[in-house]
TIMAR-513124 format. One line per field, with one value per residue: residue number from 1; y, z, x of N, C-alpha, C in turn. Coordinates in steps of 0.2 Angstrom, whole numbers, plus 5000, padded with zeros to 4 digits. Atoms other than C-alpha are relative to their C-alpha. Last residue first. Layout:
N
pos <- c(NUM,...)
n.Y <- c(Y,...)
n.Z <- c(Z,...)
n.X <- c(X,...)
ca.Y <- c(Y,...)
ca.Z <- c(Z,...)
ca.X <- c(X,...)
c.Y <- c(Y,...)
c.Z <- c(Z,...)
c.X <- c(X,...)
//
This chain:
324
pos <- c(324,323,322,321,320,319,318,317,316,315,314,313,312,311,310,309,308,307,306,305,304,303,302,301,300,299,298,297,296,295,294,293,292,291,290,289,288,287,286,285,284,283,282,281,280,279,278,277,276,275,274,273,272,271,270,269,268,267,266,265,264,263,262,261,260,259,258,257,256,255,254,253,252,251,250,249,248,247,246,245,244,243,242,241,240,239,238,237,236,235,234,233,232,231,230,229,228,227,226,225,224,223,222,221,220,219,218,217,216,215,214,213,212,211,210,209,208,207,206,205,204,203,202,201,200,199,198,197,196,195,194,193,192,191,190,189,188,187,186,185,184,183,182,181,180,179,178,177,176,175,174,173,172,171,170,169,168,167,166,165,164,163,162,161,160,159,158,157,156,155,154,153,152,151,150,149,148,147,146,145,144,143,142,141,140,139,138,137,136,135,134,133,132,131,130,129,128,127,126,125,124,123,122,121,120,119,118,117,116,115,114,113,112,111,110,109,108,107,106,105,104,103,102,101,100,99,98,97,96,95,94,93,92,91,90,89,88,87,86,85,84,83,82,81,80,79,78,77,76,75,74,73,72,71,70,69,68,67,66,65,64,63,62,61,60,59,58,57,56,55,54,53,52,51,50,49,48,47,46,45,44,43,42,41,40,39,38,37,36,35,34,33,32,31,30,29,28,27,26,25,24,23,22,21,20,19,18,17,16,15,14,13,12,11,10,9,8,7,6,5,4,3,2,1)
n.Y <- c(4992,5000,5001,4993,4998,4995,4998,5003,4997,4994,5003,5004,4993,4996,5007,5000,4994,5002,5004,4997,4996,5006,5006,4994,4999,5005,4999,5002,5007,5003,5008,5003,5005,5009,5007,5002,4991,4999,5002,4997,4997,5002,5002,4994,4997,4994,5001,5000,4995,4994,5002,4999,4991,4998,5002,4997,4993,5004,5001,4993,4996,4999,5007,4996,5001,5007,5002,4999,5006,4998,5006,4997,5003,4997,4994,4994,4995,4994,5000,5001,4998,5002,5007,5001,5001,5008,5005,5000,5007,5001,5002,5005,5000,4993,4998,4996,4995,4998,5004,5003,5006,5000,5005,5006,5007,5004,5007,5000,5004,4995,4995,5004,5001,4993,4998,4999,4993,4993,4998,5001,4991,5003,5000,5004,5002,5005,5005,5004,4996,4995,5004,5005,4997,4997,5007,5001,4993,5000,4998,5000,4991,4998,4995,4996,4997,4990,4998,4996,5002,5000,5003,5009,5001,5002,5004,5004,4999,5004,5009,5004,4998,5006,4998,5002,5006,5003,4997,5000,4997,4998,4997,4998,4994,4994,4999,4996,4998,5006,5000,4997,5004,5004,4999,4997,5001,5003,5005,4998,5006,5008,5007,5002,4999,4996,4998,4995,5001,4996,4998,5003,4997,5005,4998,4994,4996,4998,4998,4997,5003,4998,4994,5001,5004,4999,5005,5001,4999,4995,5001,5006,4997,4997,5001,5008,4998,4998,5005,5004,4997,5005,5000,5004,4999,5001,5004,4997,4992,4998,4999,5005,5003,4998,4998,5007,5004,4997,5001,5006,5003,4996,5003,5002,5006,5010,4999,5003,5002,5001,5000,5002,4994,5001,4997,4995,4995,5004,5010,5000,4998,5007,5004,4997,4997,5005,5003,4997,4998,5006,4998,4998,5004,5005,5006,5002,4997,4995,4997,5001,5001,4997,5003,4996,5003,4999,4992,4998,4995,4998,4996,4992,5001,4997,4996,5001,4994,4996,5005,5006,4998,4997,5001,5006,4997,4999,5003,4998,4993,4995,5005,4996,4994,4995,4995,4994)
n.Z <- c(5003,5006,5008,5004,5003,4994,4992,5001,5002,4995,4994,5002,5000,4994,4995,5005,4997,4995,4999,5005,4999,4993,5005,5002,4996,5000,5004,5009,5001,5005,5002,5006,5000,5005,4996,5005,5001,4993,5002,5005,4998,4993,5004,5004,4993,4999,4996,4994,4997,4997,4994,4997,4998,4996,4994,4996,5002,4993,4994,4996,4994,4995,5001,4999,5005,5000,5005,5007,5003,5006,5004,5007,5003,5004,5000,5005,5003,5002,5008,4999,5009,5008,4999,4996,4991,4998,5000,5003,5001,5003,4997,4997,4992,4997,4998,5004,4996,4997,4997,5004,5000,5007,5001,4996,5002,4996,5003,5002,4993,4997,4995,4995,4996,4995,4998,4994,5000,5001,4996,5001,5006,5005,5009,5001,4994,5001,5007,4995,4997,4993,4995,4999,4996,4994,4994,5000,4995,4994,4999,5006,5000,5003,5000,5003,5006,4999,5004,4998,4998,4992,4999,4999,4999,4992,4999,5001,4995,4992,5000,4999,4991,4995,4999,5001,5001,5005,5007,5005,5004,5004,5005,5001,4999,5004,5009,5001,4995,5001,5008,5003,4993,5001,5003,4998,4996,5008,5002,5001,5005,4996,5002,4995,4995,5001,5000,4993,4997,4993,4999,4992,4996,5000,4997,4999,4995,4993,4997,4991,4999,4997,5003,5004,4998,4994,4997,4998,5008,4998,5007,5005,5005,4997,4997,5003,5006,4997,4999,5005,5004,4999,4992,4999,4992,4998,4996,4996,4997,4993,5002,4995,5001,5002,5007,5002,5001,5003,5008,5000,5001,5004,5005,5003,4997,5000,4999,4994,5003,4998,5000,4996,4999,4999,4996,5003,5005,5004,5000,5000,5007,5007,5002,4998,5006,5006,4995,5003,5007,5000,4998,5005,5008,4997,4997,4993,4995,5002,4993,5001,4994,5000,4994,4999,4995,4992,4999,5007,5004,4996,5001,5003,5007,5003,5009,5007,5001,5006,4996,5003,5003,5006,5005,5001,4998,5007,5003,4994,4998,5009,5002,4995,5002,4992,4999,5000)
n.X <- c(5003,4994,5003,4997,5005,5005,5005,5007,5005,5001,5004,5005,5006,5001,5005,5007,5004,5001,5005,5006,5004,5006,5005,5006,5004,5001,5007,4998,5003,5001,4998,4995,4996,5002,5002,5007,5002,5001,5007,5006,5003,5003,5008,5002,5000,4995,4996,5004,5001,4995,4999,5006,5001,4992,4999,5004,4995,4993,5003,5004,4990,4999,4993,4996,4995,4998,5002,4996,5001,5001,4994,4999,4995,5002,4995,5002,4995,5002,4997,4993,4998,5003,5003,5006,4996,5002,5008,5003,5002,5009,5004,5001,5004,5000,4992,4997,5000,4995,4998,4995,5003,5000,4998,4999,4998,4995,5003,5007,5007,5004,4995,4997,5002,4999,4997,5002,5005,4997,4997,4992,4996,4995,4998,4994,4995,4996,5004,5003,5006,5000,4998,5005,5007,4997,5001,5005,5001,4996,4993,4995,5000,4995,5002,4994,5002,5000,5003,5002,5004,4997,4996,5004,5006,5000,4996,5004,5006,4995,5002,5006,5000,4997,4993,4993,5003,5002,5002,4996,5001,4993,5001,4992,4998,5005,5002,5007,5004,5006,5003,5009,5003,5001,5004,5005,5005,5004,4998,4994,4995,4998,5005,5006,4994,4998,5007,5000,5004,5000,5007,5007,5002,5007,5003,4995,5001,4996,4993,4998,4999,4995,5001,4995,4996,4995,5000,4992,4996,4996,4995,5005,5004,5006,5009,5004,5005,5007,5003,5000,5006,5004,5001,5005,4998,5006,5000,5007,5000,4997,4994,4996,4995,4996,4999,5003,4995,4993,5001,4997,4994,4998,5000,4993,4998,5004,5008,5005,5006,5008,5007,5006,5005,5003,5006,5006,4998,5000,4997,4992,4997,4996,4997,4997,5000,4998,4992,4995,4999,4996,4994,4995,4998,4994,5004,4999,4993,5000,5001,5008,5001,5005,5002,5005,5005,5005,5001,4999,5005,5004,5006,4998,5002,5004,4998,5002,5004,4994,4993,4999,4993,4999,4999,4994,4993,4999,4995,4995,4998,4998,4994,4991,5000,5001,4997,5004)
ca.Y <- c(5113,5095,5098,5096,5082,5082,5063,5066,5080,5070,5054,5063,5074,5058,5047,5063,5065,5047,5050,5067,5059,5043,5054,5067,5049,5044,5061,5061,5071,5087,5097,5113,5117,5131,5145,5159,5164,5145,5147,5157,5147,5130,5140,5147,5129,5123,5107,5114,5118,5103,5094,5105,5104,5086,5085,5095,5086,5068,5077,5081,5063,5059,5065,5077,5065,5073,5091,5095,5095,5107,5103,5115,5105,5108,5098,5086,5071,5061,5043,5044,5052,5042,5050,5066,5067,5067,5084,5092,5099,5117,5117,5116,5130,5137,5119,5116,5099,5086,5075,5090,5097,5109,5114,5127,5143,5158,5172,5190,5186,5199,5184,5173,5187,5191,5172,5169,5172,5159,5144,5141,5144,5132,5142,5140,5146,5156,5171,5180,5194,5188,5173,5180,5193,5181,5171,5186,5192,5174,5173,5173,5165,5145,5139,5121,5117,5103,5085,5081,5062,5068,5061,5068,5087,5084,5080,5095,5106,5097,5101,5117,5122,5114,5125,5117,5129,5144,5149,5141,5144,5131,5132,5122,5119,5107,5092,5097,5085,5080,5099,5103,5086,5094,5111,5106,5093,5106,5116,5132,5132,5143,5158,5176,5174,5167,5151,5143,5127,5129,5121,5119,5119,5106,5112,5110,5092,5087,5082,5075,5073,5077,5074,5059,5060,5077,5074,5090,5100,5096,5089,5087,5097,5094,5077,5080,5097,5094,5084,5100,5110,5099,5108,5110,5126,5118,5118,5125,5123,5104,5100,5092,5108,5115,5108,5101,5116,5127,5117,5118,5134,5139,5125,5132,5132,5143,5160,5163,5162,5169,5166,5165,5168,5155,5162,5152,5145,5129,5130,5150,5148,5134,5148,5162,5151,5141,5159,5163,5150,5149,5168,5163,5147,5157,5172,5185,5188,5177,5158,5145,5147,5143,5142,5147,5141,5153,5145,5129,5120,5107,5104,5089,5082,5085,5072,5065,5067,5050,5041,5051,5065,5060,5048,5055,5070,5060,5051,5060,5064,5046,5038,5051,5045,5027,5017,5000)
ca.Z <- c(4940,4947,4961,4980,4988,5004,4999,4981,4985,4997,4987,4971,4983,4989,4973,4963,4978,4977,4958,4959,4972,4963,4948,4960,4965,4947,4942,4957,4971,4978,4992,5000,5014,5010,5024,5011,5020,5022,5002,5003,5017,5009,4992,5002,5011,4993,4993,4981,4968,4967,4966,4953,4942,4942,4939,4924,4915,4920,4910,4897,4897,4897,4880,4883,4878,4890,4892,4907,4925,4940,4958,4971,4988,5001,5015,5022,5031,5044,5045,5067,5064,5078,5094,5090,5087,5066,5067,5072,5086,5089,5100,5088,5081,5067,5061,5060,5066,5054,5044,5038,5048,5057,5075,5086,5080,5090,5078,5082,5093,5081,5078,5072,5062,5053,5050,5044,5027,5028,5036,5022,5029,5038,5050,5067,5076,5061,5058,5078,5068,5070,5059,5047,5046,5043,5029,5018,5021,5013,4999,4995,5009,5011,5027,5033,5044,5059,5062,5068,5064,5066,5048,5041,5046,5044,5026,5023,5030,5020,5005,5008,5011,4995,4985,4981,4986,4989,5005,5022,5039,5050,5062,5076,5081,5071,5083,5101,5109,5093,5089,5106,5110,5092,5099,5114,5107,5093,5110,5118,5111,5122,5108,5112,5101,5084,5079,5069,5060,5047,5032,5031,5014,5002,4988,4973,4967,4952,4936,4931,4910,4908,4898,4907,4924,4924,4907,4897,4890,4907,4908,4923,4935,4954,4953,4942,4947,4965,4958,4949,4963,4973,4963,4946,4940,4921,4911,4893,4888,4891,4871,4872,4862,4871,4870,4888,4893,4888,4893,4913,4912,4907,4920,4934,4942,4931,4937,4935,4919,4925,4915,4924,4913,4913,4905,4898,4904,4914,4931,4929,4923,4937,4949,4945,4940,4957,4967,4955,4956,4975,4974,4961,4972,4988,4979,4973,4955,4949,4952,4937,4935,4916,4919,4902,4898,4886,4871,4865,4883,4877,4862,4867,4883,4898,4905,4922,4939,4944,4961,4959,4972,4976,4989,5006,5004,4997,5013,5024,5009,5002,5021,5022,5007,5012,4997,5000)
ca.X <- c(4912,4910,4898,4907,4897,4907,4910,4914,4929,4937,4938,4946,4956,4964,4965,4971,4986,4993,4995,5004,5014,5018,5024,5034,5042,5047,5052,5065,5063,5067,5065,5067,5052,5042,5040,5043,5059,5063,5064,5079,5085,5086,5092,5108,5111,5111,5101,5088,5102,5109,5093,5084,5101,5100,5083,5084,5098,5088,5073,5081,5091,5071,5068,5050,5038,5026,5029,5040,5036,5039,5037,5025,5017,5003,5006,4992,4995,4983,4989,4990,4972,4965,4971,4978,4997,4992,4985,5004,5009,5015,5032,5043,5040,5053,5056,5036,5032,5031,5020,5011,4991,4998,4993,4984,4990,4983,4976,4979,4993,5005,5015,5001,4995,5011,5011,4997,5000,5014,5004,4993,4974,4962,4952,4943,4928,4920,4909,4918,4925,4942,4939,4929,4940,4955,4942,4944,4960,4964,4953,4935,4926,4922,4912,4917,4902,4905,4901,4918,4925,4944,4944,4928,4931,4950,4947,4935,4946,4961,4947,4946,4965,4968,4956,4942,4927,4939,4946,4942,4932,4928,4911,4910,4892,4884,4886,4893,4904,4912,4919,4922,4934,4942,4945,4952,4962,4970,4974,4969,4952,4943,4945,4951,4968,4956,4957,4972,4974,4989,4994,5011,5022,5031,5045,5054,5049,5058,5053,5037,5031,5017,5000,4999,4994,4987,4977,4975,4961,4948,4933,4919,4931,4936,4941,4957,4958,4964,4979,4985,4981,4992,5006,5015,5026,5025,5042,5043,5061,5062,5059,5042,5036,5020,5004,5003,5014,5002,4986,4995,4994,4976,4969,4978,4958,4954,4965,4983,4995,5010,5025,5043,5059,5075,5089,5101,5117,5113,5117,5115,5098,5095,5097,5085,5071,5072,5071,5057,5048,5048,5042,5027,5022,5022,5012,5020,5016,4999,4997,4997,5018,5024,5042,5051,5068,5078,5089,5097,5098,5101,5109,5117,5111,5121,5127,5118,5125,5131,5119,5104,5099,5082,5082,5087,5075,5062,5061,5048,5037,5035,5033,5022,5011,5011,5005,5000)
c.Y <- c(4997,5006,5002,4999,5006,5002,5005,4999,4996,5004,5004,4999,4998,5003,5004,4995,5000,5006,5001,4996,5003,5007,5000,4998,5007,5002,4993,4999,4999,4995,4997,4993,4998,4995,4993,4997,5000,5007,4999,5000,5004,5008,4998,4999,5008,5002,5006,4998,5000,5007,5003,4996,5001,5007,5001,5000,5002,5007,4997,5000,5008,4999,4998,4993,5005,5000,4991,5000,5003,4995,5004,4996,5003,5000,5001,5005,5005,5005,5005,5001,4999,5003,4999,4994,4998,4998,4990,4994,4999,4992,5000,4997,4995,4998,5005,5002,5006,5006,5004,4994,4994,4994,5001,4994,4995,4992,4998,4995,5003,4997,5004,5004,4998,5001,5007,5002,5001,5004,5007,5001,4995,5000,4996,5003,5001,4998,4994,4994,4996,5002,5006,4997,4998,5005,5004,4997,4999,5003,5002,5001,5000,5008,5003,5006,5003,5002,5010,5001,5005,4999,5001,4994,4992,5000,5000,4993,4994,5004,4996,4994,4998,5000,4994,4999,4998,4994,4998,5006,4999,5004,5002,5002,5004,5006,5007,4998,5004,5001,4993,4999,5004,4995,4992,5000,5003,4995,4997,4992,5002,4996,4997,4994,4999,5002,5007,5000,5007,4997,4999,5002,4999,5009,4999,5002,5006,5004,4999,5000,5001,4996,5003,5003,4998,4994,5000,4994,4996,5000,5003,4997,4994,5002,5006,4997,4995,4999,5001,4993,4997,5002,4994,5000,4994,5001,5004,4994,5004,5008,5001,5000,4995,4994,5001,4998,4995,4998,5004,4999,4995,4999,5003,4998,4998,4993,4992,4999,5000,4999,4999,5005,4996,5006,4996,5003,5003,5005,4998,4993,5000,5006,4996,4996,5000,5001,4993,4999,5001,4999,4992,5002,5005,4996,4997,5000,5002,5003,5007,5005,5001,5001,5003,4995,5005,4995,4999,5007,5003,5003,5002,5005,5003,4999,5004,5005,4997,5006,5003,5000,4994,5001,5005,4998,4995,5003,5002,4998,5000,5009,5005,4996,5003,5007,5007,5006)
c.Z <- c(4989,4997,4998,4992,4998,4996,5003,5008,4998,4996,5004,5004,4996,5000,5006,5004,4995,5003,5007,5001,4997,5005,5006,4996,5001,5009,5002,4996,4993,4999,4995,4999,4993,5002,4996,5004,4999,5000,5007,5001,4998,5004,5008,4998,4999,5006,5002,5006,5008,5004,5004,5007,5007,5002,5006,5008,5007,5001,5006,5007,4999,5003,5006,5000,4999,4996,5000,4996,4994,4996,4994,4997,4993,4997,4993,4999,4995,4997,4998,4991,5000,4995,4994,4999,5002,5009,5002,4997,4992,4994,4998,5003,5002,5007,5005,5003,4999,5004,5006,5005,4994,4997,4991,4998,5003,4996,5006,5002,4999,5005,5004,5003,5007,5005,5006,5005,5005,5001,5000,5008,5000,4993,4998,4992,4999,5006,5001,4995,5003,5001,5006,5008,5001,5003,5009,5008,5000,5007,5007,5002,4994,4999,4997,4995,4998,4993,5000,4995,5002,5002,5008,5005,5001,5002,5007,5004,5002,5005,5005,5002,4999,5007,5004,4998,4994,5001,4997,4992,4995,4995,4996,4991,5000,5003,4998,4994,4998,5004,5000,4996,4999,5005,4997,4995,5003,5004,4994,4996,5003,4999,5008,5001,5005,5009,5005,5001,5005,5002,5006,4997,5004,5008,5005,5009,5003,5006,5007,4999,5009,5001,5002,4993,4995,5000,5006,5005,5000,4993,5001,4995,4995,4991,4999,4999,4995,4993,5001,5000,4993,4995,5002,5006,5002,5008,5003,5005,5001,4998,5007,4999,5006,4998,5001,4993,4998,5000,4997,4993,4998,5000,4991,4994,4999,5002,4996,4997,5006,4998,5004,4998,5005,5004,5003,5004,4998,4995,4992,5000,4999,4993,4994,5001,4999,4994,4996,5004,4999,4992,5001,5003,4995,4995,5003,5004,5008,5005,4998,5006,4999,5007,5000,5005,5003,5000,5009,5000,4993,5005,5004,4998,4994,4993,4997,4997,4991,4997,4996,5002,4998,4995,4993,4995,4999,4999,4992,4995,5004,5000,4994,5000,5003,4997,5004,5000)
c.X <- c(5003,4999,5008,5000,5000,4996,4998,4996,4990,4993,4997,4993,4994,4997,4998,4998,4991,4995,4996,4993,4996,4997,4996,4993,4996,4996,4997,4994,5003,5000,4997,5000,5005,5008,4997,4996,4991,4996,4997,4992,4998,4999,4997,4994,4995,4997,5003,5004,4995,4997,5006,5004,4997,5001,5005,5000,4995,5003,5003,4999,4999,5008,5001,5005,5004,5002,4999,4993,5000,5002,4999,5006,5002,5009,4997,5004,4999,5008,4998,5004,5009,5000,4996,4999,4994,5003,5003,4994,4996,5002,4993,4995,4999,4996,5001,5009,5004,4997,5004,5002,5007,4998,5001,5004,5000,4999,5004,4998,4994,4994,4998,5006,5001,4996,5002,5003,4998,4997,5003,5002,5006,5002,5005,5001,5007,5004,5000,4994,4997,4995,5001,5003,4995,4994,5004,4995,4993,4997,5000,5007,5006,4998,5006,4998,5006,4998,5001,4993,4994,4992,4999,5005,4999,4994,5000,5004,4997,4995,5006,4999,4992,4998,5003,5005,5005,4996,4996,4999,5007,5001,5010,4999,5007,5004,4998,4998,4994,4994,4995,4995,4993,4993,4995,4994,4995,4995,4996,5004,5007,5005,5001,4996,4996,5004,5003,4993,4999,4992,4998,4994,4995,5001,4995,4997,5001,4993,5003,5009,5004,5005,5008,5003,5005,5005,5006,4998,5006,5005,5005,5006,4999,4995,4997,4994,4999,4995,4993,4995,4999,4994,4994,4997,4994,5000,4993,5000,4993,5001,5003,5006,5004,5004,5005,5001,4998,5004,5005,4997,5003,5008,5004,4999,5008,5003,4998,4994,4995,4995,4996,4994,4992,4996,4993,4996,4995,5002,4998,5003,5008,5000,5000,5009,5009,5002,5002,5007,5006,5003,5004,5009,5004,5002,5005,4996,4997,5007,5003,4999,4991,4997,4991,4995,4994,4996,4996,4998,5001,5001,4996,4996,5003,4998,4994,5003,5002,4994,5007,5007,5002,5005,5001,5002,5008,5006,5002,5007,5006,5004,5005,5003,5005,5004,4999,5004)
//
């Protein structure tokens, strides 16, 4: 069976191949172009551009960073699908990719084989806060409320199947809670929801909450990734509680090629992407951001892709979220 965290805790140790792969010839031949599906600065576009940034100089050519935001990412991810499988259109990838599987009837492009996978770049928290005057001082507190009372825990998320929704959703069903996940337009949306008393609880990225969280607007009760955040030890994450020991949810950016791109391209690339992601310098770069540095190889960026559409697939039909 396949263990998701397993996959995440270890990708670190395996991705870096064994002999750095030859560069093809002719390749690169010109500028590299990163299509990103999220609009300028964002955690996606500034991880980008920090990966961009390096691997031009690991390779000689420019690499430029396209935004395409808005439909679900569907507009980026059909540009690299079509694009020439030459390795110099690459595809900023995410869960948002796996999300869009299940969340739409049809789509122009096939996530799983439309691509070709690369490298990992990145995995970030997803937060649980509620607001500073709450009861709740603990992820158990809130949770013990949440079964205790049907109905009356109120979670507030972005978008209807964003990631942070649907890992709402997910801990809704998983820690068992009959409660109401209550989506709002965007971040500052949901935060004034959450401090105006709309909403108990929210499940936001970690980053954007930060200034809050520091300012002890919000109080951070836990995260819902395998690990416990570098910076704060001391906040627990979902899988501690009693019976979500296999609860994991981090939110993740990779970049992916064209399928039938050549894969000594694709080995070229990797190699770079792991060099540079190691780099002490890159690792706190991207820290800055609150993204974890890490790379994989095309073969376990694959099986997460996979392991993520089976997941959001199942999520989204159980809370009965219409295919748009």
């Amino acid at each position: 069976m396949f263990n998701r965290r397993h996959l995440l805790q270890t990708l670190a140790l395996s991705a870096a191949p064994a002999s750095w792969a030859q560069a093809p010839s002719g390749f690169p031949s010109k500028p590299l172009k990163i299509v990103v599906p999220f609009g300028p600065g964002g955690v996606a576009d500034l991880t980008a551009r920090a990966v961009a940034q390096k691997l031009s100089v690991s390779l000689g050519q420019p690499v430029v960073i396209d935004n395409r935001p808005g439909a679900g990412g569907i507009v980026a991810a059909e540009m690299v699908a079509k694009a020439e499988p030459d390795g110099h259109s690459l595809l900023l990838m995410s869960n948002g990719t796996a999300v869009s599987a299940g969340l739409f009837k049809a789509l122009p492009f096939n996530p799983r084989t439309d691509f070709a996978p690369i490298s990992l770049l990145g995995l970030f928290d997803i937060a649980i806060v509620v607001p500073e005057s709450s009861p709740y001082k603990s992820l158990t507190e809130l949770v013990s409320f949440g079964r205790a009372n049907p109905g009356k825990l109120n979670i507030g998320t972005i978008n209807i199947g964003s990631t942070q929704h649907l890992a709402g959703e997910l801990f809704r069903t998983q820690a068992n809670l009959i409660a109401q996940i209550i989506p709002y337009n965007g971040t500052p949306a949901v935060i004034n929801a959450l401090r105006g008393g709309q909403v108990d609880a929210v499940v936001e990225i970690l980053g954007p909450l930060k200034p809050q969280i520091n300012a002890k607007a919000v109080r951070l009760l836990g995260v819902m990734g395998a690990n416990r955040p570098k910076d704060m030890p001391q906040i627990p994450v979902v899988r501690e509680l009693s019976g979500l020991s296999n609860f994991n949810v981090s939110s993740w950016n990779a970049l992916a090629a064209p399928a039938k791109t050549p894969k000594n391209v694709v080995d070229r690339l990797q190699t770079e992407l792991a060099k540079i992601l190691a780099e002490p310098e890159m690792v706190q770069r991207l820290a800055g951001f609150n993204v974890q540095a890490q790379s994989s190889t095309p073969g376990q960026l694959a099986q997460l892709l996979d392991s993520d559409i089976k997941r959001w697939t199942e999520v989204i039909q159980k809370a009965g979220i219409p295919q748009q």
